[in-house]
C-alpha positions as CSV (number, residue, x, y, z in Angstrom):
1,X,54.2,102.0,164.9
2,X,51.0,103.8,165.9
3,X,51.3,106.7,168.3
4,X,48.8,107.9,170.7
5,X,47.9,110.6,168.7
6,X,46.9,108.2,165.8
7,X,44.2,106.9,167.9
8,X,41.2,109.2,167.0
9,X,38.3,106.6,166.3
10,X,36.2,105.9,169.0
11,X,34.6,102.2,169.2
12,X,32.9,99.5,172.0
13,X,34.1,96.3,172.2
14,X,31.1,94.3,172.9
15,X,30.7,91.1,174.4
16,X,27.7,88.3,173.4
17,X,25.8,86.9,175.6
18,X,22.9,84.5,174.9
19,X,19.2,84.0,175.8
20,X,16.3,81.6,175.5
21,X,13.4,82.8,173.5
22,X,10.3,80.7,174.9
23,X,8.5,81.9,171.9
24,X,10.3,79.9,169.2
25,X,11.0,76.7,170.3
26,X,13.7,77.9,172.8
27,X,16.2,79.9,170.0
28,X,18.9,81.2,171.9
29,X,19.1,85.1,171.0
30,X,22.5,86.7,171.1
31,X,23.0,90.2,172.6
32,X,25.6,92.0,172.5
33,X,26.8,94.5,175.3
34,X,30.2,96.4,176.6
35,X,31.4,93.6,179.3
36,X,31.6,94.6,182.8
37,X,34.9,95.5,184.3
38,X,35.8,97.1,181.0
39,X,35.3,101.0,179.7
40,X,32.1,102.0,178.0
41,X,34.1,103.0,174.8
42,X,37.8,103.2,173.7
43,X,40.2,104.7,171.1
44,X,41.3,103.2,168.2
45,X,43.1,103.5,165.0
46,X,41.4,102.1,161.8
47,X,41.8,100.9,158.6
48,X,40.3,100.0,156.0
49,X,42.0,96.6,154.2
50,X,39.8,95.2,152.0
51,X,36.3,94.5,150.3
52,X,34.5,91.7,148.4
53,X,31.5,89.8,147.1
54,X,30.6,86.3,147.5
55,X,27.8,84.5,147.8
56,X,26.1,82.8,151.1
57,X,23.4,80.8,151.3
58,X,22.1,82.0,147.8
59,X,22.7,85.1,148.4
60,X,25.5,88.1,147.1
61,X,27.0,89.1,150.5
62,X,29.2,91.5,150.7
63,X,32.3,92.0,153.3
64,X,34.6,94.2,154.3
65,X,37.8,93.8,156.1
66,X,39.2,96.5,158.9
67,X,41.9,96.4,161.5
68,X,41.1,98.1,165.2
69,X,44.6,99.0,166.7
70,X,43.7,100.0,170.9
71,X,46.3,100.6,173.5
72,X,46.9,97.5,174.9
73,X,45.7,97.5,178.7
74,X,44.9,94.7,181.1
75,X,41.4,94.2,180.3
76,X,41.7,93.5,176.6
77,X,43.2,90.0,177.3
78,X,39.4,89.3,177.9
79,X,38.5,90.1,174.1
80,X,37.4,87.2,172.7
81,X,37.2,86.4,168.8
82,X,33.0,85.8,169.0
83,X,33.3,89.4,170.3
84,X,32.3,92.5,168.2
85,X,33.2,95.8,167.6
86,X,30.3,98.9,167.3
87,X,31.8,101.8,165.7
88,X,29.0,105.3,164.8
89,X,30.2,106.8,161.8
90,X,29.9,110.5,161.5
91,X,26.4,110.1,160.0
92,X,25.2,108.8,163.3
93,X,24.9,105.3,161.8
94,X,26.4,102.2,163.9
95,X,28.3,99.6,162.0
96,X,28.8,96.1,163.6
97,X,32.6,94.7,162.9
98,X,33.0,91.1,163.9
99,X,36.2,89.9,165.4
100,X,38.1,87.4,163.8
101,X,41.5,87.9,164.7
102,X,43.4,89.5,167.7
103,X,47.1,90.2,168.1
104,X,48.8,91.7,171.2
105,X,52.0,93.5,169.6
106,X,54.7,94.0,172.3
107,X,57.0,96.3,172.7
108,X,57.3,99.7,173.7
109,X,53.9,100.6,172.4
110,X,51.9,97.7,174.1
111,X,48.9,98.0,171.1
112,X,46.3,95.0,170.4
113,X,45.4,94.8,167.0
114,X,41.7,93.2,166.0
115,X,40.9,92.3,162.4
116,X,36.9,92.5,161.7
117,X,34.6,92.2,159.4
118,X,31.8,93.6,158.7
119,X,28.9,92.1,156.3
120,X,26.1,94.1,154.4
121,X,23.1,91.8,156.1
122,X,23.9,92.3,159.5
């Protein structure tokens, strides 16, 4: 199981919310920002689980696959899987994870794990 100590990554969980753009025909745009009610930034554990290729709208995308494990607290039953995850790397770069799985994991470590992923075009 994962142990406090394990939990040396820092990342925000960000939640989207959408706006009209007059300009273009009224296209939503979709911002993202830490929800209210919740921390600005949180510990985490990460891993790395996979990579690949494929192609998207004629296009070589490529994706790779990373599980966040956070201490489980009351305010993460409001994650939601259209939620992201913004994680600065040592370089000072932020990367963009995007949920697409959560798990609460019981027990005597309460921890929720979220599966993301992130895509080289974002």
């Amino acid at each position: 199981m994962i142990g406090v100590g394990q939990l040396d990554t820092k990342i925000q969980v960000q939640s989207p919310s959408t706006t009209a753009n007059p300009q273009y025909g009224g296209i939503q745009d979709t911002e993202y920002d830490t929800p209210s009610g919740t921390p600005d930034s949180v510990w985490a554990y990460m891993i790395w689980k996979s990579g690949r290729e494929k192609e998207e709208a004629d296009q070589m995308t490529g994706e790779t696959i990373v599980e966040f494990y956070i201490r489980w607290e009351s305010y993460k039953e409001k994650i939601q899987p259209n939620w992201r995850i913004k994680y600065d790397d040592t370089a000072g770069t932020s990367q963009y994870y995007y949920i697409e799985k959560i798990q609460h994991i019981d027990g005597r470590h309460k921890i929720t794990k979220l599966t993301a992923t992130q895509k080289d075009n974002n």
